[in-house]
VMD Tcl script that builds the backbone (N, CA, C; Angstrom):
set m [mol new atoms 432]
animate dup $m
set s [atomselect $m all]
$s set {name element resname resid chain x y z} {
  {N N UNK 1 A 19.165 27.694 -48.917}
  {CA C UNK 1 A 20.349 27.148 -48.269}
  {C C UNK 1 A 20.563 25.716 -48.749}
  {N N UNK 2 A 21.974 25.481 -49.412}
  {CA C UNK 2 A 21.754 24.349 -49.535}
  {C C UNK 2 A 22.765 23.319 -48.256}
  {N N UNK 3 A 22.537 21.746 -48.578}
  {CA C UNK 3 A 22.727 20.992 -47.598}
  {C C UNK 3 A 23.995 20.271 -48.045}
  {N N UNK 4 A 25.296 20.106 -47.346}
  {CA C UNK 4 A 26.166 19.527 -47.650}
  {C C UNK 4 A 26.362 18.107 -47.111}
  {N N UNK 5 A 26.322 16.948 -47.858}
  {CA C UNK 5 A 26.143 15.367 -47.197}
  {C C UNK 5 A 27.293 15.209 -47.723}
  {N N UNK 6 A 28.169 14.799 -46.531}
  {CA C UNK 6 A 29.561 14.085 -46.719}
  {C C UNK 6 A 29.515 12.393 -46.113}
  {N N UNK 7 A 29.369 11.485 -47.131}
  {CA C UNK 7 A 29.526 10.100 -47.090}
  {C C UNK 7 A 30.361 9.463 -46.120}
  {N N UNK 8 A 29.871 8.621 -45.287}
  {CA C UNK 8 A 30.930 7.925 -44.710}
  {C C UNK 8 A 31.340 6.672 -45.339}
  {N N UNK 9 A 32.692 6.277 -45.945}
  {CA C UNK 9 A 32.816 5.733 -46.486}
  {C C UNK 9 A 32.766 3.739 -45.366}
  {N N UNK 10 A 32.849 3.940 -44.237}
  {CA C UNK 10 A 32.607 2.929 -43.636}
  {C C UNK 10 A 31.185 2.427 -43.407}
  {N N UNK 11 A 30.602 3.407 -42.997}
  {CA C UNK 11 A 29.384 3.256 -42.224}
  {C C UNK 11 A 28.934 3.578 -43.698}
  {N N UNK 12 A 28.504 4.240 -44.756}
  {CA C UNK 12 A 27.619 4.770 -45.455}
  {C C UNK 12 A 27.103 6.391 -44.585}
  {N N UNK 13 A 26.964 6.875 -43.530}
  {CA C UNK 13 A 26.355 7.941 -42.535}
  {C C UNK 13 A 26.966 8.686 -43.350}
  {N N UNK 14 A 26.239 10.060 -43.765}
  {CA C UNK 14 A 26.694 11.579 -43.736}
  {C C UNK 14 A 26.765 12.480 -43.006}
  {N N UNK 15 A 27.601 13.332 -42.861}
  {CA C UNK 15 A 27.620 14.346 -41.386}
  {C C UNK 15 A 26.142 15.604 -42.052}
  {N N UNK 16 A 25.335 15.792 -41.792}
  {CA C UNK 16 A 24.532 16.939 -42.256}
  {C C UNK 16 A 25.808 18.289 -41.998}
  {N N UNK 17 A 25.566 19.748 -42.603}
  {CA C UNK 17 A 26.212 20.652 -42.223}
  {C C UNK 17 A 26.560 21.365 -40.778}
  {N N UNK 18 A 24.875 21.172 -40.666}
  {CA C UNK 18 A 24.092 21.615 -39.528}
  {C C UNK 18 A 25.496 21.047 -37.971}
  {N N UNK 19 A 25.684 19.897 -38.744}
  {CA C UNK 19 A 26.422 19.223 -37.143}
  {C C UNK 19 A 27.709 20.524 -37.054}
  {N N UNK 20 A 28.269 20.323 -38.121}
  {CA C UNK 20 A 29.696 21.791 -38.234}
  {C C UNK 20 A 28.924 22.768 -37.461}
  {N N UNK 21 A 28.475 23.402 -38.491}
  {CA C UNK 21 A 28.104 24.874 -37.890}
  {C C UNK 21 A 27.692 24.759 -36.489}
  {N N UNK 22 A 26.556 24.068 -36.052}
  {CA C UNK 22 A 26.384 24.612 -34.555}
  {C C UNK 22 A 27.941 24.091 -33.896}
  {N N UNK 23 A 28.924 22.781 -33.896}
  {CA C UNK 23 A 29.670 22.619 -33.600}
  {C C UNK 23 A 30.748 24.038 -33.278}
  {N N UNK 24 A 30.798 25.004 -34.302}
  {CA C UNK 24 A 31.383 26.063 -34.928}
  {C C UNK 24 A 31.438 26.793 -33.828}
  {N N UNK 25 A 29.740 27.079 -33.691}
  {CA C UNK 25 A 29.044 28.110 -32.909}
  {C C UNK 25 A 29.290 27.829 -31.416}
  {N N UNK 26 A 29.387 26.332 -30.963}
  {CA C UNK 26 A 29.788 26.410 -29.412}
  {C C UNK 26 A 31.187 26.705 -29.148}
  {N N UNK 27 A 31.966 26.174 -30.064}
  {CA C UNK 27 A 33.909 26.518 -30.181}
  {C C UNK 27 A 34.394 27.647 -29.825}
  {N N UNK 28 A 33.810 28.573 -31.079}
  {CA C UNK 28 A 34.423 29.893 -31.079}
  {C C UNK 28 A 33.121 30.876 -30.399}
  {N N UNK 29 A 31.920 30.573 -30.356}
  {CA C UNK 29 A 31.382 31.619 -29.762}
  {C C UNK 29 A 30.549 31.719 -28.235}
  {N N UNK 30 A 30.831 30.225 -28.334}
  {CA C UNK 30 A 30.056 29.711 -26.787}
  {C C UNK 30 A 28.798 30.283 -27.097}
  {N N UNK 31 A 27.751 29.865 -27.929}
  {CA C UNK 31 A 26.835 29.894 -27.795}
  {C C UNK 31 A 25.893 28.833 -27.616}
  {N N UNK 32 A 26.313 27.440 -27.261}
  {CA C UNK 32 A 26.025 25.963 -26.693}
  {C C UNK 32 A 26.918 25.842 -25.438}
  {N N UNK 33 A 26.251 25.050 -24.612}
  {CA C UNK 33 A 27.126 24.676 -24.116}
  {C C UNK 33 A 27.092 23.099 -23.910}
  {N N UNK 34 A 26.506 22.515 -24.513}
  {CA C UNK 34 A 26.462 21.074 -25.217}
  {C C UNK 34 A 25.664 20.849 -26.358}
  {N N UNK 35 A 26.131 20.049 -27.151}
  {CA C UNK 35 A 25.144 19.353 -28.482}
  {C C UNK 35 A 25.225 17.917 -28.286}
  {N N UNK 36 A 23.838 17.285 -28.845}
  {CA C UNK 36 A 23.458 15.872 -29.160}
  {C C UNK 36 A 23.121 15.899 -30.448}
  {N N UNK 37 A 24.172 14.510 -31.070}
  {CA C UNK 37 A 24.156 14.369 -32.590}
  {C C UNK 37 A 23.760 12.842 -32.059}
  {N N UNK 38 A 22.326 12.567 -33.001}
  {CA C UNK 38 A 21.875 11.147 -33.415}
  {C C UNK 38 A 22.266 11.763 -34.894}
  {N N UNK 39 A 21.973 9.595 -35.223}
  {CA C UNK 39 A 22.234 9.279 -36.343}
  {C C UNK 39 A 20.467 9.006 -36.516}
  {N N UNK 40 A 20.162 9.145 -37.999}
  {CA C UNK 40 A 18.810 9.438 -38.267}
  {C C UNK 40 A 19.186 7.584 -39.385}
  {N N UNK 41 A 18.751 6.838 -38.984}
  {CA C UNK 41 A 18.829 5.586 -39.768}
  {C C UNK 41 A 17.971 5.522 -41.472}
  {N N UNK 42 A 17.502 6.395 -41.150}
  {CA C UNK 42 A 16.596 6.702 -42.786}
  {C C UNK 42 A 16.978 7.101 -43.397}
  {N N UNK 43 A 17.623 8.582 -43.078}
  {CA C UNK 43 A 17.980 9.589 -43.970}
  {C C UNK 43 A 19.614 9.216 -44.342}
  {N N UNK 44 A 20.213 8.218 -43.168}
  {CA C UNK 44 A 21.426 7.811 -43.304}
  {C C UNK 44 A 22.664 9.122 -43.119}
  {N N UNK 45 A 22.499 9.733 -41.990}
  {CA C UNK 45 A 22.963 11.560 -41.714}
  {C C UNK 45 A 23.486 11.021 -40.537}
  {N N UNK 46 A 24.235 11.858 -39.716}
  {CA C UNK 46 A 24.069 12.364 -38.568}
  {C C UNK 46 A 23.627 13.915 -38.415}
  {N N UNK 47 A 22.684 14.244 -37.429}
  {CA C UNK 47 A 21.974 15.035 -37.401}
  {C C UNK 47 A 22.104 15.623 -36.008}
  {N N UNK 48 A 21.799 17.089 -35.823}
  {CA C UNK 48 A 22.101 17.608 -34.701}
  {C C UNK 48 A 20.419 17.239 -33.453}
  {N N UNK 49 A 20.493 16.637 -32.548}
  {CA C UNK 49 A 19.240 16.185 -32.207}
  {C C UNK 49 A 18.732 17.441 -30.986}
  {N N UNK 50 A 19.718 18.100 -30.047}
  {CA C UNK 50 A 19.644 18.704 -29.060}
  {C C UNK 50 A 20.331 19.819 -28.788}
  {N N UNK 51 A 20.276 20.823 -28.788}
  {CA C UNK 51 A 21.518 22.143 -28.259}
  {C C UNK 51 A 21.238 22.567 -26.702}
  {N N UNK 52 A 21.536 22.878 -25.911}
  {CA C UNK 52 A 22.002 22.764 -24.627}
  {C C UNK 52 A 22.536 24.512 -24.439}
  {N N UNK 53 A 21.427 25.336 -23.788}
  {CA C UNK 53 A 22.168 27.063 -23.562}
  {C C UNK 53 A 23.192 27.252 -23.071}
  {N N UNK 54 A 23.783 27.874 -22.912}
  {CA C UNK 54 A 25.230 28.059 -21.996}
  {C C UNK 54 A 25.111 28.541 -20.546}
  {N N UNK 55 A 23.762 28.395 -20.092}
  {CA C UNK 55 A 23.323 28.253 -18.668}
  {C C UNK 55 A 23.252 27.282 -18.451}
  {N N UNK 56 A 23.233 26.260 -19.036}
  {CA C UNK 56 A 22.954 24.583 -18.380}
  {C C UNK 56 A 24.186 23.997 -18.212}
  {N N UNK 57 A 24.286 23.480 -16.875}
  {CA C UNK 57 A 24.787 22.502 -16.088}
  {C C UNK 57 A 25.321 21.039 -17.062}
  {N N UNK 58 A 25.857 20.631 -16.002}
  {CA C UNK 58 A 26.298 19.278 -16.624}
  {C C UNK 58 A 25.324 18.270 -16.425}
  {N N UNK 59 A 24.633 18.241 -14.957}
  {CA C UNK 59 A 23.164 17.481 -15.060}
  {C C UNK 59 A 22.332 18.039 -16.229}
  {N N UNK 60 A 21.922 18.557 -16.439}
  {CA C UNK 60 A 21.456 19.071 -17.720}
  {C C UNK 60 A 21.636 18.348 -19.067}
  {N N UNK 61 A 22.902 18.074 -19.162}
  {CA C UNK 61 A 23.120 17.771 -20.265}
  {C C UNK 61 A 23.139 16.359 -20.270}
  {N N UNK 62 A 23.873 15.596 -18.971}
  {CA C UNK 62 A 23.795 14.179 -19.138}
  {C C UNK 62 A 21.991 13.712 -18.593}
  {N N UNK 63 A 21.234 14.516 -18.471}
  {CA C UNK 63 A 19.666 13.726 -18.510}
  {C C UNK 63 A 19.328 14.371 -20.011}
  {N N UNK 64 A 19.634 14.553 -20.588}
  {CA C UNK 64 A 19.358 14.966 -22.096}
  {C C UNK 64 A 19.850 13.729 -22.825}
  {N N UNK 65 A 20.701 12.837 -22.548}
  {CA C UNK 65 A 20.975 11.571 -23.546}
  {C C UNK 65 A 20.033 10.893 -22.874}
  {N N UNK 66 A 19.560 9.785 -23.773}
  {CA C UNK 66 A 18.370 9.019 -23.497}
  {C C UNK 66 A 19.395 7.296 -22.905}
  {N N UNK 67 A 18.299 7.266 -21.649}
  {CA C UNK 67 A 18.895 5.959 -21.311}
  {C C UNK 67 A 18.878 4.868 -22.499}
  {N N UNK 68 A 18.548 4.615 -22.918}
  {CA C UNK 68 A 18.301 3.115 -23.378}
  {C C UNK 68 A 18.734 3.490 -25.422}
  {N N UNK 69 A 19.655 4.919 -25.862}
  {CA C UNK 69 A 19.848 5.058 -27.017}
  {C C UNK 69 A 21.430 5.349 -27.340}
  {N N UNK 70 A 22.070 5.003 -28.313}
  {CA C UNK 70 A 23.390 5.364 -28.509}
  {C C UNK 70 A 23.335 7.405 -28.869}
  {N N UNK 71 A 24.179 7.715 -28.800}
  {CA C UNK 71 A 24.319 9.525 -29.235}
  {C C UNK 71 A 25.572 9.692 -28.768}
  {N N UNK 72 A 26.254 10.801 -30.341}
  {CA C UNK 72 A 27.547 11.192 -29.520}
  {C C UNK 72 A 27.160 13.020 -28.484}
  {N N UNK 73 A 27.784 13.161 -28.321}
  {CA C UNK 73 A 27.872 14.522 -27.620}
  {C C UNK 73 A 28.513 15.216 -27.354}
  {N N UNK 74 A 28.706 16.560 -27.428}
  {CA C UNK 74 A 29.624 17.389 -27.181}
  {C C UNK 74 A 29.659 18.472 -26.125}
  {N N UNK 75 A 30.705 18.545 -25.015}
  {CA C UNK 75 A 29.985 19.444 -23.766}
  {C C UNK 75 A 30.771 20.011 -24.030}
  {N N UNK 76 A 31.581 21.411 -23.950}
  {CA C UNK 76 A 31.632 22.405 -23.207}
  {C C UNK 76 A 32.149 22.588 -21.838}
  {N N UNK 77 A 33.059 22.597 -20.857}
  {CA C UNK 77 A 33.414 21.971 -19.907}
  {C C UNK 77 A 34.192 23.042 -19.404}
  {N N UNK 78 A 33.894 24.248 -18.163}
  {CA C UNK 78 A 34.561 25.318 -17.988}
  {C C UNK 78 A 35.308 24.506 -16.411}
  {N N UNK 79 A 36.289 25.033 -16.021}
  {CA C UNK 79 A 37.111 24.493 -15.132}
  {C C UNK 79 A 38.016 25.656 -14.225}
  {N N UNK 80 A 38.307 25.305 -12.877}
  {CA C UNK 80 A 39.524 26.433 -12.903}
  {C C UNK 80 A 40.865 25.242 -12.123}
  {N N UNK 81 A 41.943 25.800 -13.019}
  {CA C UNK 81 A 42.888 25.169 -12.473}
  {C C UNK 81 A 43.913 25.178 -11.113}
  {N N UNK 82 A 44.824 24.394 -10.981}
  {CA C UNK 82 A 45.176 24.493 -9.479}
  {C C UNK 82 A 45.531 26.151 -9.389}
  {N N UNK 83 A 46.061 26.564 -10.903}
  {CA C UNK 83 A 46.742 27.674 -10.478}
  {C C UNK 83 A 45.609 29.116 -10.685}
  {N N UNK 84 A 44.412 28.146 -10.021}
  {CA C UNK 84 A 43.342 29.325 -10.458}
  {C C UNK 84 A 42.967 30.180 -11.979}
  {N N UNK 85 A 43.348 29.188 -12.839}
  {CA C UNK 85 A 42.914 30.100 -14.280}
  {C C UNK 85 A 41.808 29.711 -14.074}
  {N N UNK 86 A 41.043 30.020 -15.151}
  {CA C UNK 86 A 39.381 29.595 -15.809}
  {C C UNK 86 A 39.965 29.028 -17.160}
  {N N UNK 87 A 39.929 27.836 -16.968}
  {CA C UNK 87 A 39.742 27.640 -18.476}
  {C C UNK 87 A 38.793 26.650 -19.002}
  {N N UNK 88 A 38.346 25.965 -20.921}
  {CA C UNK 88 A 37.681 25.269 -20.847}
  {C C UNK 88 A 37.934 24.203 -21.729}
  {N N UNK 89 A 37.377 23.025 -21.707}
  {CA C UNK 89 A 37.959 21.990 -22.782}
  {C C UNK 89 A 36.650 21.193 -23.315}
  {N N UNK 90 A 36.628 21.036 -24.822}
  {CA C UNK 90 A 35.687 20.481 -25.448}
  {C C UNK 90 A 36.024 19.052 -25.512}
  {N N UNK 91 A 34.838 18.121 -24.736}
  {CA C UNK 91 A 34.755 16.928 -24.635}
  {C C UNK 91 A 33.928 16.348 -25.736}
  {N N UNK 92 A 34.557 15.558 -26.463}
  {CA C UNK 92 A 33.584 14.620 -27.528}
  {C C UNK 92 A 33.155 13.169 -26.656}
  {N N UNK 93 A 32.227 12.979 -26.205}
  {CA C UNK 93 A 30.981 11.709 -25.699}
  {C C UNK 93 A 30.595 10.525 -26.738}
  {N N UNK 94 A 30.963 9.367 -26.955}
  {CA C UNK 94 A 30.490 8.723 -27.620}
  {C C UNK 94 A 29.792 7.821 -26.671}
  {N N UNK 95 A 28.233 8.275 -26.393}
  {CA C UNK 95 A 26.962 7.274 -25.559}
  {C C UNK 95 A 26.609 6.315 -25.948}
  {N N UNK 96 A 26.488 5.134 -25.624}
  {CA C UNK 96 A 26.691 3.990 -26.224}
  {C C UNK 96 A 26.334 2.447 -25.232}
  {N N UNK 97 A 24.940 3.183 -24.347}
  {CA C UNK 97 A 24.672 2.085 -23.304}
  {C C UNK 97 A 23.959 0.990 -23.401}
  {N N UNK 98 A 24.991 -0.154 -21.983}
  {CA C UNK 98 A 24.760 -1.496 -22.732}
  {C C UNK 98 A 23.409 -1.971 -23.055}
  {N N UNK 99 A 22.327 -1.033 -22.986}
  {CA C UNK 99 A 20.523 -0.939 -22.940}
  {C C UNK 99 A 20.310 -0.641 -24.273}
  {N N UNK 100 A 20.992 -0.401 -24.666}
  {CA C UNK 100 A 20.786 0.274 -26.691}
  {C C UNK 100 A 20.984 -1.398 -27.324}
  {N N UNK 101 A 20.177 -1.015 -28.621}
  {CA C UNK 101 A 20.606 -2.696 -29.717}
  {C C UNK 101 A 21.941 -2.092 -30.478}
  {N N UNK 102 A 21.725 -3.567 -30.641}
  {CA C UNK 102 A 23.210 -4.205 -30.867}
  {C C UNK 102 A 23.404 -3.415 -32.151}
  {N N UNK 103 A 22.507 -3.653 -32.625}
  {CA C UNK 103 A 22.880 -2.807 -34.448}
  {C C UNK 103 A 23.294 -1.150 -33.879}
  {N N UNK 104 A 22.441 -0.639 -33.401}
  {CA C UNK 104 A 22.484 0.637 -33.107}
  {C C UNK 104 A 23.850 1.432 -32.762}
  {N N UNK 105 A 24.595 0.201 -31.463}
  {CA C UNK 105 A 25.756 0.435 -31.143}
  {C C UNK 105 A 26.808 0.355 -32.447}
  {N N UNK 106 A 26.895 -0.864 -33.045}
  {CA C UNK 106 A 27.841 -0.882 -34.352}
  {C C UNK 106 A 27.326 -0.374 -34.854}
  {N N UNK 107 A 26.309 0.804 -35.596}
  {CA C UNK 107 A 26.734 1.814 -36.263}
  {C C UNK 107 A 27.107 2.915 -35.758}
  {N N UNK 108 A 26.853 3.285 -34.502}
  {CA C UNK 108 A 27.467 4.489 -33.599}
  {C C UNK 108 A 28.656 4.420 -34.060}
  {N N UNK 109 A 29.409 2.788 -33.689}
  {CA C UNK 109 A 31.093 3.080 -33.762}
  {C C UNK 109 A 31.916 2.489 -34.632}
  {N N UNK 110 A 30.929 2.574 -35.972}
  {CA C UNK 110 A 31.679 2.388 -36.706}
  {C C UNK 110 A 31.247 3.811 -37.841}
  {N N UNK 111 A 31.071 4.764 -37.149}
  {CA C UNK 111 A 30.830 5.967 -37.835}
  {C C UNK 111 A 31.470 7.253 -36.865}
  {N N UNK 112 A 31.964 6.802 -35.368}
  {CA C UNK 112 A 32.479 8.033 -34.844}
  {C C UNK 112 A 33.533 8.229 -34.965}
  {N N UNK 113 A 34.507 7.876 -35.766}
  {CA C UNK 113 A 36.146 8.544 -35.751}
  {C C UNK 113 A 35.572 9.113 -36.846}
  {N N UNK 114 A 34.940 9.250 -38.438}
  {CA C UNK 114 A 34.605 9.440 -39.136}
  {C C UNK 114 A 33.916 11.109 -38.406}
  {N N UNK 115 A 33.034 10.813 -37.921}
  {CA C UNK 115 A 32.154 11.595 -38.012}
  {C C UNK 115 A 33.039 12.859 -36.849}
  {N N UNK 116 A 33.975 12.107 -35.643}
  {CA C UNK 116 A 34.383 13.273 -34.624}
  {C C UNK 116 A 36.131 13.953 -35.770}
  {N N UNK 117 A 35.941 13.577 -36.597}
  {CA C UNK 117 A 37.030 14.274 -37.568}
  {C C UNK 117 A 36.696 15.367 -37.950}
  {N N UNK 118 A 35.341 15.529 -38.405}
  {CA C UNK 118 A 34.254 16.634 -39.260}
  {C C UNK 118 A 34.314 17.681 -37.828}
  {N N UNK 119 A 34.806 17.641 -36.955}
  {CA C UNK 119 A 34.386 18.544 -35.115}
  {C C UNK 119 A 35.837 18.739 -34.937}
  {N N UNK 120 A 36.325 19.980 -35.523}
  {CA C UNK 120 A 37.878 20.088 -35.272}
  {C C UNK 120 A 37.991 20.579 -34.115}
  {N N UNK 121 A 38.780 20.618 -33.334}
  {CA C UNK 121 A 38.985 21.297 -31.916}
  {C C UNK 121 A 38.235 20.343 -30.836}
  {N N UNK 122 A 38.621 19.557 -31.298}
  {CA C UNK 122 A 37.918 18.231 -29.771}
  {C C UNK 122 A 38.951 18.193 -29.089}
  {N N UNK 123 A 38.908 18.154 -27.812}
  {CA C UNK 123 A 40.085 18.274 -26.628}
  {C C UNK 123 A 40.334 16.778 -25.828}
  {N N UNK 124 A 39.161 15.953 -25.400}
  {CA C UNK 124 A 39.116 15.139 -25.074}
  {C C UNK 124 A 37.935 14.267 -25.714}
  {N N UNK 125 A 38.103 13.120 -25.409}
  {CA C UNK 125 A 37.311 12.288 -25.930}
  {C C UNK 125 A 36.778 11.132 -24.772}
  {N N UNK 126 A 35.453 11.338 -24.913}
  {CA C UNK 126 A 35.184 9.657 -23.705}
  {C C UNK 126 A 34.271 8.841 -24.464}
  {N N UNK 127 A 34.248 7.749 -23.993}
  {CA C UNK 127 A 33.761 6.551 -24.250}
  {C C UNK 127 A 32.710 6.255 -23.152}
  {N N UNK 128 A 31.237 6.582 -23.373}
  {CA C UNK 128 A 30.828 5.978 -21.961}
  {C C UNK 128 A 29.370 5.090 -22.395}
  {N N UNK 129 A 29.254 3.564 -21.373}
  {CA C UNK 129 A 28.137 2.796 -21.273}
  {C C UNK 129 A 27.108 2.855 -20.265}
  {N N UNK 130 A 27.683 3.716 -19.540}
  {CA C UNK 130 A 26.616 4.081 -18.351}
  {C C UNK 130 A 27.042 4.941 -17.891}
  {N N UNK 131 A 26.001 5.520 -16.874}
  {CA C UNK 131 A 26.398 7.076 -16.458}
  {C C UNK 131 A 27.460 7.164 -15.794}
  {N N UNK 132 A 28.050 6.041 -15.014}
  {CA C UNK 132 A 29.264 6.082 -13.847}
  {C C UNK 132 A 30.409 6.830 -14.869}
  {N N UNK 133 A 30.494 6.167 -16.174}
  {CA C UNK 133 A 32.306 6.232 -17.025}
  {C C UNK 133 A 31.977 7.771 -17.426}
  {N N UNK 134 A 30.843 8.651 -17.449}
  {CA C UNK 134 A 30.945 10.003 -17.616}
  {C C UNK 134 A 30.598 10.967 -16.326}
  {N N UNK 135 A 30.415 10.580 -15.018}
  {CA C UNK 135 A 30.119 11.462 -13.990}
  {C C UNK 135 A 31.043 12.841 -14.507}
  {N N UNK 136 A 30.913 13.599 -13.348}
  {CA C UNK 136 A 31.196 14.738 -13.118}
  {C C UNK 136 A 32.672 14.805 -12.650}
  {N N UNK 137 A 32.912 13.715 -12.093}
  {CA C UNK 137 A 34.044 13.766 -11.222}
  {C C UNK 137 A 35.344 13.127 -12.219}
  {N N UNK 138 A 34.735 12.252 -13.323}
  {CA C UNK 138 A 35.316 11.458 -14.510}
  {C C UNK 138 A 35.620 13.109 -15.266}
  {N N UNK 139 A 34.727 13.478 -15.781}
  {CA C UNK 139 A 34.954 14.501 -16.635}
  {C C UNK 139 A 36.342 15.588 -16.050}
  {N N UNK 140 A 36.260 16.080 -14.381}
  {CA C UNK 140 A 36.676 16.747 -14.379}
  {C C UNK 140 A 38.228 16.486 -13.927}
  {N N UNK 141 A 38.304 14.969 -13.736}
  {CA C UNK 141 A 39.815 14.124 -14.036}
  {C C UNK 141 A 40.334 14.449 -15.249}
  {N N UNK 142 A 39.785 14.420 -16.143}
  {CA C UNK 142 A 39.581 14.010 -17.836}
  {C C UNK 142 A 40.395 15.399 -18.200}
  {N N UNK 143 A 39.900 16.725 -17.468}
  {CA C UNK 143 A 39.603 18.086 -18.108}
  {C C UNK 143 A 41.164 18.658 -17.899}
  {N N UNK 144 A 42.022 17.810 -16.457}
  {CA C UNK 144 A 43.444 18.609 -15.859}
  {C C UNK 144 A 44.507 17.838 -16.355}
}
mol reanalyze $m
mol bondsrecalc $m
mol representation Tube
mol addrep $m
């Protein structure tokens, strides 16, 4: 198998493949129901760090980002609306708390429009520094 590294021309970061495909795999087949992409500072990638079953919760997924590290993330987000549908919307997470270094954060964001381009079908997008700007209750404002 080989590995496809697409350059970021800002940051220098490459998306590994790996981030698409499982991305792919939660979209169209719901077989995630969240992913965590770190950036690997060595290899100079972003890399898929965490996949999340499609039994897990939203606590689940937000104690899966690490307090004190930047990561973007992608949930999965099933809902029913006023008019009683079921439906669901893919949230792109850029984690980014004020407990992370400073370098760490400027390369997070100066590599995520880059990198949430490569993740077609993103529905919403958040920005969060602490757990309050992504609760449950944020998300599910976010989702109607």
């Amino acid at each position: 198998m080989f590995l496809i590294l697409q350059a970021n021309a800002a940051s220098g970061m490459a998306v590994n493949d790996d981030c698409k495909l499982k991305f792919l795999d939660l979209k169209a087949k719901r077989t995630y129901r969240f992913i965590i992409y770190k950036i690997e500072e060595k290899l100079k990638q972003v890399v898929v760090e965490k996949l999340g079953e499609p039994t897990l919760g939203y606590e689940d997924f937000t104690a899966s980002l690490p307090a004190n590290e930047c990561r973007y993330a992608v949930y999965d987000f099933d809902f029913v609306t006023e008019e009683n549908c079921q439906k669901s919307k893919i949230f792109f997470i850029a984690w980014s708390p004020d407990t992370s270094r400073v370098r760490s954060k400027m390369l997070y964001a100066s590599s995520k429009d880059r990198f949430k381009r490569e993740l077609d079908g993103i529905q919403v997008e958040l920005q969060a520094t602490d757990p309050t700007e992504m609760g449950l209750d944020v998300i599910r404002g976010r989702a109607n």
